[in-house]
N, C-alpha and C positions, 0 to 999 in steps of 0.2 A: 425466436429460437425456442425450440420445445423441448421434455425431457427433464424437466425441475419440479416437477410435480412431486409432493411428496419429501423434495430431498431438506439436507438439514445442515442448515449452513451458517456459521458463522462469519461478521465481517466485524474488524476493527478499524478505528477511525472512521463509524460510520455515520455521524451527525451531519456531514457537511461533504461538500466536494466530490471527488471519486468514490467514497466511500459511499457515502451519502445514496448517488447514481446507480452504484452495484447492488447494495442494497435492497433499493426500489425496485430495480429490473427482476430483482431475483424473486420479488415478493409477488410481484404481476405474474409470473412465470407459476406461483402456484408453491413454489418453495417455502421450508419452513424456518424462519432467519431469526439468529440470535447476534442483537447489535451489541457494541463496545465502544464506548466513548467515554471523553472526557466531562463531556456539555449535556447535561441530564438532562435541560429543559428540552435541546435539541429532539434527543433520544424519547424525550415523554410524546411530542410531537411526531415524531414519525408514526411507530407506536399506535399513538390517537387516530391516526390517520388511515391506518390500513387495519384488517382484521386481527382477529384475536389470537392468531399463530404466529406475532410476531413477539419476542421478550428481548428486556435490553437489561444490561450490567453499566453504569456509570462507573470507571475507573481508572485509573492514570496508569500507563500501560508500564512505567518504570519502578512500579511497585508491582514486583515478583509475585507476593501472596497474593497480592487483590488480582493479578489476573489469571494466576492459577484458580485461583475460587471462581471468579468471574468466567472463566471458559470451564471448569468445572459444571459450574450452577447453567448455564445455556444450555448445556450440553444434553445435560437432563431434562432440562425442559422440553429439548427438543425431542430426546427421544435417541441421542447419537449423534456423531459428526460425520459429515459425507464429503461438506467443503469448507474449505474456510482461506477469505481473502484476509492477506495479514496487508494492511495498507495505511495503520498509526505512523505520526508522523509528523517532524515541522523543519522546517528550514534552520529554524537556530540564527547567531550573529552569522552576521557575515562583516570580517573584518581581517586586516594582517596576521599573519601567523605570530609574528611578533606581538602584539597586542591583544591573541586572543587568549584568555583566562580561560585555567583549567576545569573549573565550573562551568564552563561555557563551550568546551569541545564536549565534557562529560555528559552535560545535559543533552546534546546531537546526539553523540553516541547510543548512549543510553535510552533517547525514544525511538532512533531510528533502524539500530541494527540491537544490539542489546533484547530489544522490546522481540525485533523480529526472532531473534534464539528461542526468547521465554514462550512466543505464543505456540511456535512450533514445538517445540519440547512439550508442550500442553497437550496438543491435541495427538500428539502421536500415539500415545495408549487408546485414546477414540478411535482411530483408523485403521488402525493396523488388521481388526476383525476382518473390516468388507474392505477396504480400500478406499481410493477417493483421489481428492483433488487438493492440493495449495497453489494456492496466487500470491506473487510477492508484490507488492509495489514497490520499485526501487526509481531510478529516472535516468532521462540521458545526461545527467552530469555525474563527473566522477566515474564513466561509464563511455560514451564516447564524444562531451566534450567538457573540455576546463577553462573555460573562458566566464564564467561567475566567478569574479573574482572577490577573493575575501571568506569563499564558502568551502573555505580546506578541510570542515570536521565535516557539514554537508554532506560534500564529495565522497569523502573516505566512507563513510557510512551506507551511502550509493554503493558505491564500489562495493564494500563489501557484502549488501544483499545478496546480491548477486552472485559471489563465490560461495557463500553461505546456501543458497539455491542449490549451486551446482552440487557440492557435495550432499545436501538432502537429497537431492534426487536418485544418485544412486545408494545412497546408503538404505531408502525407503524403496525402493525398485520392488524389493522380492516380498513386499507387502504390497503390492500395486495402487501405490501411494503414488501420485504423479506431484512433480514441483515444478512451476515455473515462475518466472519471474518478467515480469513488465517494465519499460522505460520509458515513461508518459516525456513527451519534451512539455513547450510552456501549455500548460492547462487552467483556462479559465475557474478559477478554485477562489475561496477567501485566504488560503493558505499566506500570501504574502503580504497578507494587512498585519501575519504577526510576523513577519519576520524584520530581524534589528539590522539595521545597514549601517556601520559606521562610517561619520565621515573621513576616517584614515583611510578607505578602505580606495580613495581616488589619487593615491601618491602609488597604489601598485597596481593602476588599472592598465593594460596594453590595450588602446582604442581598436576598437572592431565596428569596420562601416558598413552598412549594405545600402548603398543609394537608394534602389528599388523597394525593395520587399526583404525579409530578413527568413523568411517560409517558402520555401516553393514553392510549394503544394497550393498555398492559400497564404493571402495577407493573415485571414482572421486566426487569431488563437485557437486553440482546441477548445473542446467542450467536456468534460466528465462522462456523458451520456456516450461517447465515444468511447471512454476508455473501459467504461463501465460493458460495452458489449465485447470487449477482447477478454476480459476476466470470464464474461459467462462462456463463450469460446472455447478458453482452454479450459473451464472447466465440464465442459461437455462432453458427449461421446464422442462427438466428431474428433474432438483431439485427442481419441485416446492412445496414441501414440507417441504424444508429443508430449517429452520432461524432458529436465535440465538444460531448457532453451529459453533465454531472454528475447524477448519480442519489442522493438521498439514501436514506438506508434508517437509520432512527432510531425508528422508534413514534412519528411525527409528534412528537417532542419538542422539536426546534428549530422550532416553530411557536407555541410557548409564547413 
């Protein structure tokens, strides 16, 4: 995909996984990419790895000022924002609504939807000039399935990217700011080596079988590098048409 030459993009969550993939893609593409993570050592490593037009901000995306400074400071670096994939993120407990502590929906909330407000609220005094592109990462849970069970703050957060899209979308329309929003299903990521399972969480599980296969499309799980080329996509010419539309990209799995 061509046409990244030059431009000036932000990605958060970009150490690792999807983030990680769009990143890279954007950086081979010629693009000028300011990362955002948690995992500095990650972020130094990318960084080290590619040329010298790439700058990173280590920051915990649920602290307000550090990523307003943090998309700030890129920002300059870069020279401007043209894109930015907002794709911070964790799965959080997964456990009864009953048992799940309020520190423990807050902390979902707050990296997954929360985070996504703060980053966009960020960048839109950057865009607003020439235009441009936002990519959400939100997923197909909470979205169009609910069968992870125990992942109720998760879900909700999911869910709400998504509406949160849609109203950026037109509210940013007549600055030709384009929003869309992604629904990765399972994605080969490290994402759920952090995520906490309780074991309550199998007294309110409804058993879901698939004899077969559980993927249409394909046994094997997804890849990031997958998902990482529908962000460059919508943020391309070719889609310049196309906001306030959620795109799933699953092996038709959430159709089960």
């Amino acid at each position: 995909m061509e046409g990244f030459k030059h431009k000036r993009v932000i990605v958060t969550g970009a150490a690792s996984g999807i983030g990680r993939a769009t990143a890279e893609q954007f950086i081979q593409q010629g693009a000028i990419v300011g990362l955002i993570d948690l995992n500095e050592e990650e972020l130094a490593e990318i960084q080290q790895s590619f040329r010298d037009d790439v700058y990173v901000e280590a920051v915990d995306v649920t602290d307000s000022e550090g990523l307003q400074s943090a998309i700030s400071t890129l920002a300059e670096a870069l020279g401007g924002l043209d894109i930015l994939h907002v794709n911070a993120g964790i799965n959080g407990t997964f456990t009864p609504i009953e048992e799940l502590t309020i520190e423990e929906w807050d902390q979902t909330i707050d990296t997954n939807l929360r985070s996504t407000f703060l980053t966009v609220k960020a960048a839109i005094p950057l865009m607003k000039a020439n235009g441009g592109s936002i990519v959400i990462t939100s997923s197909i849970n909470g979205n169009r399935i609910f069968n992870n069970f125990g992942a109720s703050a998760y879900s909700t957060s999911k869910a709400g990217q998504v509406a949160f899209a849609k109203m950026a979308a037109l509210e940013l329309s007549g600055y030709n700011i384009r929003v869309n929003v992604i629904c990765p299903g399972a994605i080969s990521t490290n994402i759920d080596d952090r995520t906490e399972v309780e074991p309550e969480v199998a007294r309110i599980e409804i058993p879901v079988h698939y004899p077969e296969r559980s993927r249409p499309l394909k046994q094997e799980t997804g890849v990031p590098e997958q998902v990482a080329n529908l962000v460059l996509f919508l943020s391309s010419e070719a889609a310049a048409n196309i906001s306030g539309t959620e795109v799933y990209i699953d092996g038709a799995e959430s159709l089960l």
